[in-house]
N, C-alpha and C positions, 0 to 999 in steps of 0.2 A: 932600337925599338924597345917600347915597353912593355913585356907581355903581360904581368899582373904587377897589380900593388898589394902589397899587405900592411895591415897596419890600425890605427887608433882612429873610428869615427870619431870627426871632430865637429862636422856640423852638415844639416840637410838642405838645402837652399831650397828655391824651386823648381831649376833646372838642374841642378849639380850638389857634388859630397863635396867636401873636404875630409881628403887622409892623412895624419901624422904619421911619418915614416922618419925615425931618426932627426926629430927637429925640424922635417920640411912636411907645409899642409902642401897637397896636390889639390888641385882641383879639376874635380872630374864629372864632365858632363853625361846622366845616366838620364831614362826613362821612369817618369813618376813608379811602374810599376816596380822595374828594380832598387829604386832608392828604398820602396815598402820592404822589400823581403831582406836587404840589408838588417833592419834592426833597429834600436834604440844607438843613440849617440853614446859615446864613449865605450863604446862594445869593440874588439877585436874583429877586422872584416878583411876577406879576401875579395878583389875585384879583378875582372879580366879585363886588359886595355888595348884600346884601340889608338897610336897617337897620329894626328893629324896633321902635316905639315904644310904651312902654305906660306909663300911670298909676307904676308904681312901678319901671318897668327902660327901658333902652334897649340893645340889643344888636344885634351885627354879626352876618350870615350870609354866609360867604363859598362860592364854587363858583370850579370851574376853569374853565368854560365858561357861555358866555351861554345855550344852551339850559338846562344846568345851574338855573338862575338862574331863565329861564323854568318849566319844570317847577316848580321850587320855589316859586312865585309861585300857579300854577295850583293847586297841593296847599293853600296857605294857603284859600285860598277856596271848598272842601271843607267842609262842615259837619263838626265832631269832628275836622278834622286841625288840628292844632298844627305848631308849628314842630319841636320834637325830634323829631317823628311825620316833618314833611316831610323832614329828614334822616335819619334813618330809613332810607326807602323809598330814596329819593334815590342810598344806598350800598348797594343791592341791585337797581337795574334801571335802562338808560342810559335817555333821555330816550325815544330813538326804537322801545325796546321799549314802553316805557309808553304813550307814544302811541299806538301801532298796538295795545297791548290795551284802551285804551279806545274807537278806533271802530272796534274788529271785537266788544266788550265779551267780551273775553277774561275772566273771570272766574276760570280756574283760577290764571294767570299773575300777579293779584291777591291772588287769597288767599295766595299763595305769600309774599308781601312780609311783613316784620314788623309784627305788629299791627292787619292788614288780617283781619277775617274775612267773611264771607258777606254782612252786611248792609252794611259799609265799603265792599266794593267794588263793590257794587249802584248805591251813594248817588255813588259816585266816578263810576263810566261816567253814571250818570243827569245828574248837573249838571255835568261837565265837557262832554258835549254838548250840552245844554241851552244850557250859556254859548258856546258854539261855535255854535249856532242864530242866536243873539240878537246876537251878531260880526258874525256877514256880514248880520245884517237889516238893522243898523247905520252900515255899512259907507259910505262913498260912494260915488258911481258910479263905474266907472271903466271904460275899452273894455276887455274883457278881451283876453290873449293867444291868438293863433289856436293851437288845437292843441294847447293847455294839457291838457286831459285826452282823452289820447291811449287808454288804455284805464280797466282796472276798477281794476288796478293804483296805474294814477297817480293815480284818484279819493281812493282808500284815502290813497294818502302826501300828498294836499292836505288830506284831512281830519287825518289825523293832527298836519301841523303846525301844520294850527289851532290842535289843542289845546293847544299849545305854545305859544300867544299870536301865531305871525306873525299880519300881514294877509293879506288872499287875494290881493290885487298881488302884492306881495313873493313868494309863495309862488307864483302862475301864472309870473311872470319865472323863479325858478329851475328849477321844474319844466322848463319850454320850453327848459333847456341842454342836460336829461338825455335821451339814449334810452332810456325805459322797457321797452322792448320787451321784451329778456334779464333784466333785474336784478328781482329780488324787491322785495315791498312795503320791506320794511325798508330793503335798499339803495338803494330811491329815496327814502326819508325820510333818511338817511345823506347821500347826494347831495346832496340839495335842503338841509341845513342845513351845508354845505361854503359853496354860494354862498351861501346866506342870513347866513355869518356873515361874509364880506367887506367 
């Protein structure tokens, strides 16, 4: 498995980069949005990978960010999402919106995505909780952090970065940096994946 490239943009397509790494362009299919924050061609760039293997293809999926990555990992395992489907969505809502409307099961904020309709985003809040259940049943024991969830607030932004694949460790340590007290759900999902991604 590939977890990142690094290396020499060599060119932007419309669906994909090419990275020079040692004599070899990759080609990596990313999201209009992430190809923009990449940069100018010929610029040194890091990308997080996804690689794809199937009977008759093998293909790269690149993101700029590790939640990025994450999210995208979470959308494969969707029943009916596909990979051009999980980039898709991917360049139409950051990690931490998507989050927070699958465990408040935001439904409007779904359908709104390309290609998502009524019963897509139904099936998405249902098993991306489901599998968020079945994480922490999972899980090993561990002492939790005292004070971790502080209110309803911070409940909200640990669940939500479940769904983003942290562990709930990981996730009670960052949480227990932030004072939730002022900051909205979202910027304490925002917060917590600042120190989660250190």
């Amino acid at each position: 498995m590939i977890s990142y490239i690094k290396g020499r943009l060599e060119a932007k397509n419309l669906d994909n980069v090419i990275i020079e790494v040692g004599g070899i362009g990759y080609k990596i299919f990313m999201s209009a949005n992430s190809m923009d924050r990449l940069g100018e061609t010929g610029t040194e760039v890091k990308v997080h990978t996804y690689m794809r293997v199937r009977e008759d293809d093998i293909s790269l999926y690149g993101f700029c960010t590790n939640e990025e990555l994450k999210m995208f990992e979470q959308l494969l395992g969707v029943s009916g999402v596909g990979a051009k489907s999980a980039l898709s969505i991917l360049a139409n809502i950051s990690p931490s919106s998507f989050a927070l409307a699958i465990i408040t099961g935001d439904l409007n904020t779904l359908k709104s995505l390309p290609g998502i309709g009524a019963k897509s985003a139904q099936r998405m809040i249902l098993e991306l909780k489901d599998k968020m259940k079945t994480q922490e049943a999972i899980e090993p024991e561990f002492i939790p952090v005292q004070n971790t969830v502080k209110n309803d607030k911070a409940k909200d932004a640990i669940e939500a970065l479940q769904v983003l694949g942290y562990s709930r460790r990981d996730i009670d340590l960052a949480i227990s940096k932030i004072d939730t007290n002022e900051l909205s759900v979202e910027d304490i999902i925002k917060q917590g994946l600042k120190y989660l991604g250190m």
